[in-house]
C-alpha positions as CSV (number, residue, x, y, z in Angstrom):
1,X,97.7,94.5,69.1
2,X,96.1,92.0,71.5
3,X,99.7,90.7,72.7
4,X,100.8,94.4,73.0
5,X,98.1,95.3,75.0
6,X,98.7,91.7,77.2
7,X,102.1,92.4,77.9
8,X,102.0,96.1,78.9
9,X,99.1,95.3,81.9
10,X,101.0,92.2,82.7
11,X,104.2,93.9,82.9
12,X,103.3,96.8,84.7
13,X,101.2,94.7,87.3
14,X,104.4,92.9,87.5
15,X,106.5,95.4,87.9
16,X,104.9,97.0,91.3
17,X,106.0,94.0,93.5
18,X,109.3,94.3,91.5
19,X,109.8,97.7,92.2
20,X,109.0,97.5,95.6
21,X,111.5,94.7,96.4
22,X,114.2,96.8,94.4
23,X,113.4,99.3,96.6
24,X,113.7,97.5,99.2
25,X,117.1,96.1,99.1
26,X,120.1,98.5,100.6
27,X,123.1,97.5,98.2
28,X,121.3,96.9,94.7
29,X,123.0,98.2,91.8
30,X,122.1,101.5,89.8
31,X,120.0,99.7,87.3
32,X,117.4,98.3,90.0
33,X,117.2,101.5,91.6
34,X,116.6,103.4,88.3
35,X,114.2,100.5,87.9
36,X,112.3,101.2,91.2
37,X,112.5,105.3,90.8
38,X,110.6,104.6,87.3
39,X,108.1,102.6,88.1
40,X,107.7,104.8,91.6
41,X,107.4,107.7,89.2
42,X,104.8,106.7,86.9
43,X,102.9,105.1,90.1
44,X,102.7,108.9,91.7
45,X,101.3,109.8,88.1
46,X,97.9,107.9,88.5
47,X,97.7,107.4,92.5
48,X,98.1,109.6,95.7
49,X,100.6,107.2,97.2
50,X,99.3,107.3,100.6
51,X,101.2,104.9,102.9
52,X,98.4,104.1,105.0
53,X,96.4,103.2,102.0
54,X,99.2,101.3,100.1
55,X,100.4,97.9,100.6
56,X,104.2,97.4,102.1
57,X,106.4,94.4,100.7
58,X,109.5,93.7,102.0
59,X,109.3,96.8,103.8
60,X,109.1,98.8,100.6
61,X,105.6,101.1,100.2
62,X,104.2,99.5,97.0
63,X,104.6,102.1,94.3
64,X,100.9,103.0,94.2
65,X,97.8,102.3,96.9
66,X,96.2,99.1,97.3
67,X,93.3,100.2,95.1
68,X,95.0,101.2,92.4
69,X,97.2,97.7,92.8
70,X,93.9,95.5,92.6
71,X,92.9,97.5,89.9
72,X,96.5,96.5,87.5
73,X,96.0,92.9,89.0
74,X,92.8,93.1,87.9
75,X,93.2,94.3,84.1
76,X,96.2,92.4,84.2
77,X,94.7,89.0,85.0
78,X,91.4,90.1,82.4
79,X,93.6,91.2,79.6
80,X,95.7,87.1,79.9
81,X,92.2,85.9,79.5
82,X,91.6,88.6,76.6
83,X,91.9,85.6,73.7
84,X,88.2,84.3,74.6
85,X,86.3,87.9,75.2
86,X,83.6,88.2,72.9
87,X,83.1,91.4,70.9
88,X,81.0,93.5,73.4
89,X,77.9,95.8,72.4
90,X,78.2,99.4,73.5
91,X,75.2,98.7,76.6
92,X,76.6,95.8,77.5
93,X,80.2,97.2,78.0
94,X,78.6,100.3,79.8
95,X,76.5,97.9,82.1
96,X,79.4,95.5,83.4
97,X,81.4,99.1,83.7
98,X,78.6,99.9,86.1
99,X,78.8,96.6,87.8
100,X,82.1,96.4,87.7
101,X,82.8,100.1,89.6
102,X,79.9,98.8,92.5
103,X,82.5,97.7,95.2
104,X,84.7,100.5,94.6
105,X,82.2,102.9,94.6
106,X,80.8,101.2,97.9
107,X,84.6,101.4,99.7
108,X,84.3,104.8,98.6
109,X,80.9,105.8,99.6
110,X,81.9,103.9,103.1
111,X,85.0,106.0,103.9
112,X,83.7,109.4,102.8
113,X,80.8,108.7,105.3
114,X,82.0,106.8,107.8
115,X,85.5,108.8,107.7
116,X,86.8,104.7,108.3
117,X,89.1,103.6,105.6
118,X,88.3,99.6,104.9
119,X,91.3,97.3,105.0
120,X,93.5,97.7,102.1
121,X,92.8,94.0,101.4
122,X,89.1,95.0,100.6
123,X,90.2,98.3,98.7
124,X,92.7,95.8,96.2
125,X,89.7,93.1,96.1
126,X,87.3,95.9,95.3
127,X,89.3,97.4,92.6
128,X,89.8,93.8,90.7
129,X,86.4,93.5,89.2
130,X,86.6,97.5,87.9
131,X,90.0,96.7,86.5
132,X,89.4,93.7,84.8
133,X,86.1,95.4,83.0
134,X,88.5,97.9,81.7
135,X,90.9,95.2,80.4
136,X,88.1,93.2,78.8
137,X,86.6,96.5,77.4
138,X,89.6,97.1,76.1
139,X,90.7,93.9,74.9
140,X,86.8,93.6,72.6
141,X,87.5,96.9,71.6
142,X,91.2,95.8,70.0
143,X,89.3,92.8,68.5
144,X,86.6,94.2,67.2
145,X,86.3,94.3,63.6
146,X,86.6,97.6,62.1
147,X,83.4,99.4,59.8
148,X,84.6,100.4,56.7
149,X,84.6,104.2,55.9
């Protein structure tokens, strides 16, 4: 289950930059494009897709905003290191949650206030910490044993 989980936020992390360059290139093939609409289309699932909040790669909008892209890099990178994540208690998961969602919830609280929208840089370095928590939530959750009924 662990690997499954390893290789689904690897992959889709991966596939944002991959999607993007498919995107990018004028004469690709159907299958790259079909590859790009895809990911594109399950990216405008969980995220607005602003362009000014999104990063650009090879002149291609990345398929969801910079946030949300720290956020996969995040779990992504938290989910590799899964094999050494202790079994977590239920306040101690809830309390790096909470810590984890501080710098997002601070780029947040700074833009609805200030009406100034921090570089997308800091919106993807925000979002790392709150999507590796998730990832290693996840990944103690997977491993934990299970109570018998």
């Amino acid at each position: 289950m662990r690997r499954a989980f390893v290789a689904a936020a690897a992959g889709w992390a991966s596939a944002l930059p991959l999607a993007a360059y498919a995107a990018s290139r004028p004469h690709a093939t159907s299958v790259p494009y079909t590859f790009a609409l895809a990911v594109y289309g399950l990216g405008r699932v969980v995220c607005h897709q602003l362009p000014a909040r999104s990063f650009s790669l090879w002149g291609a909008q990345m398929p969801v905003c910079a946030r949300c892209t720290g956020i996969y890099v995040g779990a992504a990178l938290a989910a590799a290191a899964s094999s050494v994540v202790p079994t977590l208690r239920d306040a101690a998961a809830r309390r790096m949650l909470v810590l984890a969602a501080l710098p997002t919830l601070a780029t947040l609280i700074y833009e609805w206030t200030t009406g100034v929208m921090p570089a997308n840089w800091i919106r993807a370095l925000a979002g790392l910490p709150l999507g590796a928590a998730i990832a290693v939530i996840v990944a103690a959750v997977r491993s934990a044993p299970r109570e018998p009924k």
